[in-house]
Biopython code that builds the backbone (N, CA, C, O; Angstrom):
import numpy as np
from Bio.PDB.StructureBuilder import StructureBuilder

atoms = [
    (1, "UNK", "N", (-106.483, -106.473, -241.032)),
    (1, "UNK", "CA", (-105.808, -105.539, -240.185)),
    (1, "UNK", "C", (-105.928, -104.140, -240.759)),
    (1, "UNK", "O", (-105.853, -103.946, -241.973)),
    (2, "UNK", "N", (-106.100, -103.253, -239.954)),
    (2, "UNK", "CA", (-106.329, -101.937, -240.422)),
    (2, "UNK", "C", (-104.981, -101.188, -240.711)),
    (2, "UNK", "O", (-104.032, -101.967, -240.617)),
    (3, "UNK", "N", (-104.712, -100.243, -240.949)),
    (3, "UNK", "CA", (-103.803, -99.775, -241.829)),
    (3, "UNK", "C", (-103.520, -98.665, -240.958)),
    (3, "UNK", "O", (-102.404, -98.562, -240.448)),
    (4, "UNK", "N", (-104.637, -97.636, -240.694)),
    (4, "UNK", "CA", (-104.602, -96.529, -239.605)),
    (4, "UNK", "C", (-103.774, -95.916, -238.854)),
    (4, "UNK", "O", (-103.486, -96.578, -237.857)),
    (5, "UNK", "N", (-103.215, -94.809, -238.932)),
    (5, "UNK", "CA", (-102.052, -94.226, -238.064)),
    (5, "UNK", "C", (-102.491, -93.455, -237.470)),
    (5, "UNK", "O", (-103.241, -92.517, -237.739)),
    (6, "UNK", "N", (-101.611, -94.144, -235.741)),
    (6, "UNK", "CA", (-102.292, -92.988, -234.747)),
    (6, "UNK", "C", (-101.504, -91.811, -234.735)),
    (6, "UNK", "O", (-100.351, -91.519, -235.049)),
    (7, "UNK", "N", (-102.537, -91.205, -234.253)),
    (7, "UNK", "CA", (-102.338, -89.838, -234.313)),
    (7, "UNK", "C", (-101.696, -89.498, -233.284)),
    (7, "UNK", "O", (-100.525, -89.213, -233.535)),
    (8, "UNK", "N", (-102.061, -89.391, -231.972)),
    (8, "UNK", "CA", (-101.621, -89.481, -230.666)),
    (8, "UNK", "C", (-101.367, -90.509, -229.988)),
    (8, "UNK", "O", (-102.309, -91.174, -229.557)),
    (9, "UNK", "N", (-100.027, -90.891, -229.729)),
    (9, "UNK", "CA", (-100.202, -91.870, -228.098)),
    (9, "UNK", "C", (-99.417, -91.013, -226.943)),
    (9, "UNK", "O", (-99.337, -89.790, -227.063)),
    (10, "UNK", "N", (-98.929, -91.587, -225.994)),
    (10, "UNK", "CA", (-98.385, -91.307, -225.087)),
    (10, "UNK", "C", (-97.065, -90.352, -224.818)),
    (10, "UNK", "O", (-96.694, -89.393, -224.141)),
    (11, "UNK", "N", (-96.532, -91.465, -226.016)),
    (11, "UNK", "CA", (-95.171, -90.974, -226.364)),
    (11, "UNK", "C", (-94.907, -89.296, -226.911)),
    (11, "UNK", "O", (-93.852, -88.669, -226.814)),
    (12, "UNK", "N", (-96.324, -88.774, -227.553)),
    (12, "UNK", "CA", (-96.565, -87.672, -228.494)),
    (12, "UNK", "C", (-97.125, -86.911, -227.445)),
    (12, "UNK", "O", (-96.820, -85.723, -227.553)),
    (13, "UNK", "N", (-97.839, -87.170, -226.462)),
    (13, "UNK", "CA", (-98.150, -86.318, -225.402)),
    (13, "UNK", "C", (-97.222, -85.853, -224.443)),
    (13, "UNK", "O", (-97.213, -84.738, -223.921)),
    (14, "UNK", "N", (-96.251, -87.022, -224.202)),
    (14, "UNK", "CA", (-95.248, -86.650, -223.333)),
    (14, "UNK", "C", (-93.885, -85.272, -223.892)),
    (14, "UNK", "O", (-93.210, -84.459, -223.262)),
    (15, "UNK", "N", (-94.005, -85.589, -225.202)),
    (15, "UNK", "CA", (-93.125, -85.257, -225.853)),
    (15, "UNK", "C", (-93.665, -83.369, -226.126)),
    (15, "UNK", "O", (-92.967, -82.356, -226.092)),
    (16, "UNK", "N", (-95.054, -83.521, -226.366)),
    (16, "UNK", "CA", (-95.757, -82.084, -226.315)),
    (16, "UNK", "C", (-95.057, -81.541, -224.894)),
    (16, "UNK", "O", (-94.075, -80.828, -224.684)),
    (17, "UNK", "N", (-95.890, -82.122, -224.132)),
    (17, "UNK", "CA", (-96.026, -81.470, -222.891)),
    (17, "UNK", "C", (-94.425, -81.259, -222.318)),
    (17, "UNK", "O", (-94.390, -80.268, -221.588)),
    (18, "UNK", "N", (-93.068, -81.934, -222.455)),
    (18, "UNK", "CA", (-91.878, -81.681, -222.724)),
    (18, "UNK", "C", (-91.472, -80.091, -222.962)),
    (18, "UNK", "O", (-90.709, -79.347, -222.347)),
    (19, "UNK", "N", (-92.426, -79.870, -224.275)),
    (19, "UNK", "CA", (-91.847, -78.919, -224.861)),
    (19, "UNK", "C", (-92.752, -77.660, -224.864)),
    (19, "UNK", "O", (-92.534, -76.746, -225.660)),
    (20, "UNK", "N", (-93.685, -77.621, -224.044)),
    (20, "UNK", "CA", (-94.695, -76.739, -223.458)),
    (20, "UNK", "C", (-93.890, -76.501, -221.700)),
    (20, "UNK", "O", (-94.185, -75.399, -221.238)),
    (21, "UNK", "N", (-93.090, -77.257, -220.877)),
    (21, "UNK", "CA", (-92.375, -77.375, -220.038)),
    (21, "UNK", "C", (-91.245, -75.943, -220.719)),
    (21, "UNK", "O", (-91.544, -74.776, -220.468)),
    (22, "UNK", "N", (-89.988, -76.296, -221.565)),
    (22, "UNK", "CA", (-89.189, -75.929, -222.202)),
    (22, "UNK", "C", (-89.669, -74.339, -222.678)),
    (22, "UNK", "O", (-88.882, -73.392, -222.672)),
    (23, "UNK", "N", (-90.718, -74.262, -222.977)),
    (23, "UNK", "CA", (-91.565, -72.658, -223.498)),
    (23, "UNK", "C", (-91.475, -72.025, -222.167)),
    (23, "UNK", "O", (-90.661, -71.153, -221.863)),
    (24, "UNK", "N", (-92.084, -72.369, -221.648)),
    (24, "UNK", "CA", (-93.006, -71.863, -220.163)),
    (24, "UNK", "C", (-91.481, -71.322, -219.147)),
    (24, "UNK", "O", (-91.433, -70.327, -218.423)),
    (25, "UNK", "N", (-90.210, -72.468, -219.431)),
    (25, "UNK", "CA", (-88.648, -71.945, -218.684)),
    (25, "UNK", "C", (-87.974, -70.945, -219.330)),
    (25, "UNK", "O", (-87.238, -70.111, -218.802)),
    (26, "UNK", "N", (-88.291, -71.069, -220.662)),
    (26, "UNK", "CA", (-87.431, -69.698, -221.789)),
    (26, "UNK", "C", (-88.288, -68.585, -221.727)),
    (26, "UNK", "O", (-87.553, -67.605, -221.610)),
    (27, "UNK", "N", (-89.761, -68.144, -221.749)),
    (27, "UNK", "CA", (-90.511, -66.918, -221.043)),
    (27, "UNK", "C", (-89.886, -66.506, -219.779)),
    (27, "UNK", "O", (-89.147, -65.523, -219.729)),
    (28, "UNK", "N", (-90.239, -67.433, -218.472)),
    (28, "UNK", "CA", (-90.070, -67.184, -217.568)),
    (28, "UNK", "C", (-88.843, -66.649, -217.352)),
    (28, "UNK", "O", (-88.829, -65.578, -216.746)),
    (29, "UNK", "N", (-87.914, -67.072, -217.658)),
    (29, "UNK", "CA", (-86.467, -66.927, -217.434)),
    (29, "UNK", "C", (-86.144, -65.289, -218.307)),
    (29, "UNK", "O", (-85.503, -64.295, -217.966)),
    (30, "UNK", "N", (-86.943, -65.634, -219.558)),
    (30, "UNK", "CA", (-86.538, -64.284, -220.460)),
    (30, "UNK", "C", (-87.130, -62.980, -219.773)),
    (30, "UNK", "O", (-86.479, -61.943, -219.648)),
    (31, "UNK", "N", (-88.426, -63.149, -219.347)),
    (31, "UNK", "CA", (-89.204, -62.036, -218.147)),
    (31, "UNK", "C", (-88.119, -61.417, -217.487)),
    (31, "UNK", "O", (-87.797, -60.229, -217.536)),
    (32, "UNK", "N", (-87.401, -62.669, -216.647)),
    (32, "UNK", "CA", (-86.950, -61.990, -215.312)),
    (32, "UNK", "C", (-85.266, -61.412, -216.259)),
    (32, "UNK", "O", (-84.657, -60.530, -215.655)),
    (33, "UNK", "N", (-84.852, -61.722, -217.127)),
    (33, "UNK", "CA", (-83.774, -61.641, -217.468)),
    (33, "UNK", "C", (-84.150, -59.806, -218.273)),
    (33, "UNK", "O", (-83.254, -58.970, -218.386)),
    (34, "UNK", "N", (-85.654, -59.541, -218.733)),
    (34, "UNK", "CA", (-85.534, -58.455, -218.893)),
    (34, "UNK", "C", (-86.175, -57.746, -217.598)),
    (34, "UNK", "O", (-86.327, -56.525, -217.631)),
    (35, "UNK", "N", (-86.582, -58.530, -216.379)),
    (35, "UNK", "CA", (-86.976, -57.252, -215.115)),
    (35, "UNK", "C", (-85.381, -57.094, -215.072)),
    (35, "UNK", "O", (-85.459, -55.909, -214.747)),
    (36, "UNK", "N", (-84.347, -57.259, -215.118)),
    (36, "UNK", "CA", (-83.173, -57.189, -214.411)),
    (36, "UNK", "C", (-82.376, -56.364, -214.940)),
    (36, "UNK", "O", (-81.795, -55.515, -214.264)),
    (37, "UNK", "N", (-82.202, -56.501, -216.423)),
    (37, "UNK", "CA", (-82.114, -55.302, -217.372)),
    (37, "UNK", "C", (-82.990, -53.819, -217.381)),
    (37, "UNK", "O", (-82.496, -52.786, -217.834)),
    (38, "UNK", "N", (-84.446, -53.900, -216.772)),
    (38, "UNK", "CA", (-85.165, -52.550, -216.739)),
    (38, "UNK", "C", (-84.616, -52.136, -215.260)),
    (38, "UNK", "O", (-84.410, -50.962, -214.954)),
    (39, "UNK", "N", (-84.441, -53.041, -214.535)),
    (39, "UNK", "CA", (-84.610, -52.551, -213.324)),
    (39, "UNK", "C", (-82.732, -51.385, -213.143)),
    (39, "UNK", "O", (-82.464, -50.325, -212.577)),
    (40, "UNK", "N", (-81.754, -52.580, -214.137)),
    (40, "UNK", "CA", (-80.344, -52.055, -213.489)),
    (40, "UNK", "C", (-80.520, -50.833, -214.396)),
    (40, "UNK", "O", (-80.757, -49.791, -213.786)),
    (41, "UNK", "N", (-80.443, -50.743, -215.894)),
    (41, "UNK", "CA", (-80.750, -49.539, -217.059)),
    (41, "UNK", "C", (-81.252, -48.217, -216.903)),
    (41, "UNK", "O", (-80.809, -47.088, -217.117)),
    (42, "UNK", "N", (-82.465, -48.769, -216.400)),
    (42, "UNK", "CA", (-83.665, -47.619, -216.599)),
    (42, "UNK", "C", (-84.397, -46.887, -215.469)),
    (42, "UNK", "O", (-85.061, -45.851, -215.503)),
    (43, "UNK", "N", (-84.057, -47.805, -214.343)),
    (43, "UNK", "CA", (-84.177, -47.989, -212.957)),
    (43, "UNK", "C", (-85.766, -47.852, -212.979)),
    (43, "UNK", "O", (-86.301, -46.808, -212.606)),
    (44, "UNK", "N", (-86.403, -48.803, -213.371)),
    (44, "UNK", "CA", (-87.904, -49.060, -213.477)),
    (44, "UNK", "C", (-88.414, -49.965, -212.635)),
    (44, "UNK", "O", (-87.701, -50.898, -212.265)),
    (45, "UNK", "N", (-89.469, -49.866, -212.281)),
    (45, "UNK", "CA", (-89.859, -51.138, -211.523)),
    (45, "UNK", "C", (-90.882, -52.043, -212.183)),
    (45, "UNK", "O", (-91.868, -51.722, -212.846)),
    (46, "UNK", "N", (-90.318, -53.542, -211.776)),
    (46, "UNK", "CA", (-90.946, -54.190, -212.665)),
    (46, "UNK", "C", (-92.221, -55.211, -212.129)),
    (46, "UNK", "O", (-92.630, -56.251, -212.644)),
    (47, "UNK", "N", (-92.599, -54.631, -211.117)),
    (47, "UNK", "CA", (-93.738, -55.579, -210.311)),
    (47, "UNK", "C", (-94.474, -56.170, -211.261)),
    (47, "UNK", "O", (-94.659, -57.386, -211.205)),
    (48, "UNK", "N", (-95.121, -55.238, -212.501)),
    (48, "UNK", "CA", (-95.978, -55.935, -213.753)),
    (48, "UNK", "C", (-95.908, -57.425, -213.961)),
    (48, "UNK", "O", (-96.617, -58.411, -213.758)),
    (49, "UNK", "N", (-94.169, -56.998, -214.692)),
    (49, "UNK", "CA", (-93.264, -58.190, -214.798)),
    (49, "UNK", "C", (-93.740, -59.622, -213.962)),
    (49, "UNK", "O", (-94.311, -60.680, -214.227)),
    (50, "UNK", "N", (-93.232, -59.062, -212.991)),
    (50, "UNK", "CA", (-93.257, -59.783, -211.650)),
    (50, "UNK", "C", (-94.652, -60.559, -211.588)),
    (50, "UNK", "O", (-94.737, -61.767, -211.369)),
    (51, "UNK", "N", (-95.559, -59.844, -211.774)),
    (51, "UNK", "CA", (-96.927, -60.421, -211.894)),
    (51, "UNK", "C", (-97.524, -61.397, -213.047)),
    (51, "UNK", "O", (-98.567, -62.050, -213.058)),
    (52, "UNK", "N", (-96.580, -61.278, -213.930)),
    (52, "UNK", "CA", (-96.995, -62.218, -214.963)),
    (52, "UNK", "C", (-96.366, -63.417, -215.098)),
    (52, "UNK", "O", (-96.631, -64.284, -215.930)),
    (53, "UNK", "N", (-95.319, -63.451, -214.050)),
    (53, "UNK", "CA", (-94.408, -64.586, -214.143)),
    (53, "UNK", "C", (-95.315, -65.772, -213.045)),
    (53, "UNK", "O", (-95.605, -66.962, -213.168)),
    (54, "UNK", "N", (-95.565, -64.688, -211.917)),
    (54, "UNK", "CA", (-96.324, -65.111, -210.464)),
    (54, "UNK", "C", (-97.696, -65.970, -211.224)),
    (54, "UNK", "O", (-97.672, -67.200, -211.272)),
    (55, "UNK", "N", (-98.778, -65.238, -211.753)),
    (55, "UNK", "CA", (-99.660, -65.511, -212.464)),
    (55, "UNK", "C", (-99.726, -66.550, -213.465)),
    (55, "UNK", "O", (-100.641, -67.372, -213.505)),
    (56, "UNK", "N", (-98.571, -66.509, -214.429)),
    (56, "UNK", "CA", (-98.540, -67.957, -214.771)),
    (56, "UNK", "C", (-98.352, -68.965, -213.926)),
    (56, "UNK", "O", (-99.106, -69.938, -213.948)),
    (57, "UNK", "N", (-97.331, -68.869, -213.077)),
    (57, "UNK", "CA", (-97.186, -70.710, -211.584)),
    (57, "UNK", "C", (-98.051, -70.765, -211.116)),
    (57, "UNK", "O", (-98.386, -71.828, -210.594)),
    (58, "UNK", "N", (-99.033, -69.395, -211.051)),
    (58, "UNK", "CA", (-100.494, -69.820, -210.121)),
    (58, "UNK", "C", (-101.028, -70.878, -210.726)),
    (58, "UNK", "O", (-100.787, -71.981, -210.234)),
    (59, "UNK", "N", (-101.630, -70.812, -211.582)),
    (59, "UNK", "CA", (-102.103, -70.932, -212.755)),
    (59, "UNK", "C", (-101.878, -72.647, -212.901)),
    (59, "UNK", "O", (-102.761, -73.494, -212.763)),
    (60, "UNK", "N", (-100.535, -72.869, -213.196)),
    (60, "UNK", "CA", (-99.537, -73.586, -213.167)),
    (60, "UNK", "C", (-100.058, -74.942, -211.900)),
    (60, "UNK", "O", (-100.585, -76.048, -212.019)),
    (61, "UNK", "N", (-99.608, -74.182, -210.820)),
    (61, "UNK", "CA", (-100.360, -75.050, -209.577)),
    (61, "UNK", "C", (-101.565, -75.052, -209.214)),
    (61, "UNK", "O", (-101.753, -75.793, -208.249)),
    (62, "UNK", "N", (-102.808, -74.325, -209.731)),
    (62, "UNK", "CA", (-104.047, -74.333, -209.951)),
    (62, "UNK", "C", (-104.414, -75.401, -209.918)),
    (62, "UNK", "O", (-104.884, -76.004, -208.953)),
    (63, "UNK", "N", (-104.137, -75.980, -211.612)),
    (63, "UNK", "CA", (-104.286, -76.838, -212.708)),
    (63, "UNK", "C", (-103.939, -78.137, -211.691)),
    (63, "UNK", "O", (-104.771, -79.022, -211.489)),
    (64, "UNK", "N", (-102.785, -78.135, -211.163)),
    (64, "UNK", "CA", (-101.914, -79.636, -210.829)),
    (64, "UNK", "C", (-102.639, -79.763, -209.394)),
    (64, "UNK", "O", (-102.669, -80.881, -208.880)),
    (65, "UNK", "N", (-103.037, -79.021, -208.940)),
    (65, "UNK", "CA", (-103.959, -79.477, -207.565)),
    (65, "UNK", "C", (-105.252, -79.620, -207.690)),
    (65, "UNK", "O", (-105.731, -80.437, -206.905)),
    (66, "UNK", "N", (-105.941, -79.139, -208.364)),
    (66, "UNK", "CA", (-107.421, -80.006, -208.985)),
    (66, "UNK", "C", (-107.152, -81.200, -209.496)),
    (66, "UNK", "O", (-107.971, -82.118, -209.454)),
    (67, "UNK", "N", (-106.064, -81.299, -209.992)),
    (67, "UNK", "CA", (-106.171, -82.731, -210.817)),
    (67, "UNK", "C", (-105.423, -83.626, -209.268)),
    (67, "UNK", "O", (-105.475, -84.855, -209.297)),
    (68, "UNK", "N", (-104.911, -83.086, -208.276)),
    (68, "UNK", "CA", (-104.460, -84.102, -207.131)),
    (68, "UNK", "C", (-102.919, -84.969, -207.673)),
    (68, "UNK", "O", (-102.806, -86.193, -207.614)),
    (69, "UNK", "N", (-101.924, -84.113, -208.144)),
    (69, "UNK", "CA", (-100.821, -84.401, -208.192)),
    (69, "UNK", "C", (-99.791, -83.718, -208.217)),
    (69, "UNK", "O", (-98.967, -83.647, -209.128)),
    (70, "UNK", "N", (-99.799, -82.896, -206.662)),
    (70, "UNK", "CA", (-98.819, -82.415, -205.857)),
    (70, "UNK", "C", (-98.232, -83.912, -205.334)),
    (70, "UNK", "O", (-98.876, -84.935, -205.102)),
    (71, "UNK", "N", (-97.019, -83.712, -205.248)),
    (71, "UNK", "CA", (-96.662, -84.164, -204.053)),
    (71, "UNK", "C", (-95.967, -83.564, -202.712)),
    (71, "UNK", "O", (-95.873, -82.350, -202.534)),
    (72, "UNK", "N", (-95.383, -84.736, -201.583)),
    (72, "UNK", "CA", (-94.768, -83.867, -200.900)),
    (72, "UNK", "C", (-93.571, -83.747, -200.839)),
    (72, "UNK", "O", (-93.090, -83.464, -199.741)),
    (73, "UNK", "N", (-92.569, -83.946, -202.155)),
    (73, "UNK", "CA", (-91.653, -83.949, -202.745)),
    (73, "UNK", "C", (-91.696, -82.362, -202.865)),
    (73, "UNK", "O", (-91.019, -81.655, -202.119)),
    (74, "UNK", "N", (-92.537, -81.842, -203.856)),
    (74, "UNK", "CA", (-93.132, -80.792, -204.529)),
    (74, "UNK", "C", (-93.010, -79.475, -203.624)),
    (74, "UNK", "O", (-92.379, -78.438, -203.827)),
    (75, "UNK", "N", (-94.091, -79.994, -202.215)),
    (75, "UNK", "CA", (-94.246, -79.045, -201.691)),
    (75, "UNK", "C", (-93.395, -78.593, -200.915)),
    (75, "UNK", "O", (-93.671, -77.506, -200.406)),
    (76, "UNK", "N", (-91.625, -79.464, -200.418)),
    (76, "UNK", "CA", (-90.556, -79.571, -199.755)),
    (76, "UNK", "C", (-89.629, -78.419, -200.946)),
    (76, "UNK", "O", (-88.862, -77.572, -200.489)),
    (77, "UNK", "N", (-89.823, -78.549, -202.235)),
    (77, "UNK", "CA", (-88.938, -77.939, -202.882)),
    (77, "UNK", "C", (-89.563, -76.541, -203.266)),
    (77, "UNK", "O", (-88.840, -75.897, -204.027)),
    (78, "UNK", "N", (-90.894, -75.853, -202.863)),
    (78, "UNK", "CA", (-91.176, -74.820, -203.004)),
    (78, "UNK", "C", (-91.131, -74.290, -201.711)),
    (78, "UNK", "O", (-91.309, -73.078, -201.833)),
    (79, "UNK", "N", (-90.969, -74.613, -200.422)),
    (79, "UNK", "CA", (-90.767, -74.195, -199.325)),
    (79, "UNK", "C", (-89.126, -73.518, -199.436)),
    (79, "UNK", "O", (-88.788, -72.351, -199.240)),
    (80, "UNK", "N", (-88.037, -75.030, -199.925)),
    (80, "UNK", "CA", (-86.512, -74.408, -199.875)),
    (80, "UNK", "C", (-87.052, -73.039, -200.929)),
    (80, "UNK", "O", (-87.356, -71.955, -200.432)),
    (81, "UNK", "N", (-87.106, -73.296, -202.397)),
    (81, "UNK", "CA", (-87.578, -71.674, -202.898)),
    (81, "UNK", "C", (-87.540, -70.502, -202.344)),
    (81, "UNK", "O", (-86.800, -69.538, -202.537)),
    (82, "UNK", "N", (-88.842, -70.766, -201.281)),
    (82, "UNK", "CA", (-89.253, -69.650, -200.940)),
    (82, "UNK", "C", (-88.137, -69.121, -199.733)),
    (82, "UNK", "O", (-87.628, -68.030, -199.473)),
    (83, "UNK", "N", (-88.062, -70.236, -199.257)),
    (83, "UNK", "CA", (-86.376, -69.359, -197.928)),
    (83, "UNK", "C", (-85.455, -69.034, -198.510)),
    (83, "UNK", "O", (-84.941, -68.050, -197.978)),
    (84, "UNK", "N", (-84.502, -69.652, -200.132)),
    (84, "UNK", "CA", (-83.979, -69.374, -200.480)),
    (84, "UNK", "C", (-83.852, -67.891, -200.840)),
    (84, "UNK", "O", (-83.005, -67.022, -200.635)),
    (85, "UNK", "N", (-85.561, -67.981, -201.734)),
    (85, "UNK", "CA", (-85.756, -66.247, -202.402)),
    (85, "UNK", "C", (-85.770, -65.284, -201.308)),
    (85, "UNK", "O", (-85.567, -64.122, -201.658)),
    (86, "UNK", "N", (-85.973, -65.504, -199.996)),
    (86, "UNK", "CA", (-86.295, -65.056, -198.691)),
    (86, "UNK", "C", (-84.570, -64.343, -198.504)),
    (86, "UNK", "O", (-84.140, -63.191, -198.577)),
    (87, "UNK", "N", (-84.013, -65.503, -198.274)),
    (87, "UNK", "CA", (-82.551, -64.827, -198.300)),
    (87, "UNK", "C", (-81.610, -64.045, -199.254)),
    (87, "UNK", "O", (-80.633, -63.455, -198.794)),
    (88, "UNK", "N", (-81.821, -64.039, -200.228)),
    (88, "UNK", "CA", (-81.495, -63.725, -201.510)),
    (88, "UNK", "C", (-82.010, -61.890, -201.600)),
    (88, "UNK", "O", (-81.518, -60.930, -202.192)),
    (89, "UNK", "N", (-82.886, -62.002, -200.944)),
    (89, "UNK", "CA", (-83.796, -60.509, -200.935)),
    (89, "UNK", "C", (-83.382, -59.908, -199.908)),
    (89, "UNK", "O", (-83.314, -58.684, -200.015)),
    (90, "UNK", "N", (-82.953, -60.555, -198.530)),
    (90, "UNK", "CA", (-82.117, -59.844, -197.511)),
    (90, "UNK", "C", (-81.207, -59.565, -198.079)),
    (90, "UNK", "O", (-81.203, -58.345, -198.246)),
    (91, "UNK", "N", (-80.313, -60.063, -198.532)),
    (91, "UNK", "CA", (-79.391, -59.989, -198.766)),
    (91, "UNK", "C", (-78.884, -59.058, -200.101)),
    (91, "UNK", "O", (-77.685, -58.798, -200.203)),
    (92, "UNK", "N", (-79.706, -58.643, -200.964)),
    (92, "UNK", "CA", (-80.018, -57.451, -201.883)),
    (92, "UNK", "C", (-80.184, -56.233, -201.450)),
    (92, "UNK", "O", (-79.770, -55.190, -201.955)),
    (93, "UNK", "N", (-81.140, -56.475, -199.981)),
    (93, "UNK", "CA", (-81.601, -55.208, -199.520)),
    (93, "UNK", "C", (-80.179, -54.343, -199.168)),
    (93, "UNK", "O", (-79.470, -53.452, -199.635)),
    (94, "UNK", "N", (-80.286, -55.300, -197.949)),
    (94, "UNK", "CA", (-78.168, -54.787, -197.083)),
    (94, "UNK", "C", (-77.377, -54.412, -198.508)),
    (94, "UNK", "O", (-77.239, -53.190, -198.564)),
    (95, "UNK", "N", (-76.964, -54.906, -199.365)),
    (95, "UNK", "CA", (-76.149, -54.582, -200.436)),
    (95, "UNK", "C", (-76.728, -53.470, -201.108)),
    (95, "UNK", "O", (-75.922, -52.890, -201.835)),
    (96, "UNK", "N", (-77.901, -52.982, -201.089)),
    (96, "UNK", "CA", (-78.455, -51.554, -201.535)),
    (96, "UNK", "C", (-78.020, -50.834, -200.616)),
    (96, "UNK", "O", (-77.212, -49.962, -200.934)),
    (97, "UNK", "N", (-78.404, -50.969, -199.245)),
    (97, "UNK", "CA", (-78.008, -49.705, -198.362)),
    (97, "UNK", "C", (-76.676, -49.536, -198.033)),
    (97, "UNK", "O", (-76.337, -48.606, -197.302)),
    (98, "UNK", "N", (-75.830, -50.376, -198.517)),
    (98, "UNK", "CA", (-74.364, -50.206, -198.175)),
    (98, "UNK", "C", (-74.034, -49.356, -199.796)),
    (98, "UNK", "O", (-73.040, -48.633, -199.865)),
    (99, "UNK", "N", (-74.593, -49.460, -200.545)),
    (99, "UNK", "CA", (-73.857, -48.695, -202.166)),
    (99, "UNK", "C", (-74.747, -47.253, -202.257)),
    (99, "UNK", "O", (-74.557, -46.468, -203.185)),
]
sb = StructureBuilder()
sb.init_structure("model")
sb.init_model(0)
sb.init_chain("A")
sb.init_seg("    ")
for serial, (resi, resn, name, xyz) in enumerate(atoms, 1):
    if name == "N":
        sb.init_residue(resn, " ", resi, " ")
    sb.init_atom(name, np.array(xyz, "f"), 0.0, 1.0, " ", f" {name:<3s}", serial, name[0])
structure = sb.get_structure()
């Protein structure tokens, strides 16, 4: 019997990719947590920002639709997203022109 320790199994991939998940939410989140700070502070605009957050999910869903594992789970919860962010932005706008 060989002696040999693996290096990788499943468990070590899952556990990477876990914590490549966990990176990718503390950027993202930290981005928008400083567009929100430039934007109230300094009154800057942060489209840049904005673009690098966008650019990584591209990216992001690039990757996961060449490989053919969307689902339509997936594509139901980026639709609510997008009406959500849809309303969320009306609703910013009106609260600008009323202050």
């Amino acid at each position: 019997m060989s002696s040999k320790k693996v290096e990788k199994d499943e468990r070590t991939t899952y556990v990477e990719n876990q914590s490549y998940r966990y990176g990718y939410l503390v950027l993202s989140f930290g981005i928008l947590i400083d567009i929100l700070y430039r934007s109230i502070q300094f009154n800057e605009s942060p489209w840049d920002l904005f673009a690098v957050i966008f650019l990584g999910g591209l990216i992001t869903v690039g990757h996961q639709y060449r490989n053919r594992i969307l689902t339509e789970n997936w594509l139901k919860a980026i639709g609510l997203v997008i009406v959500i962010s849809v309303i969320v932005s009306v609703v910013v706008l009106f609260v600008r022109q009323l202050i």
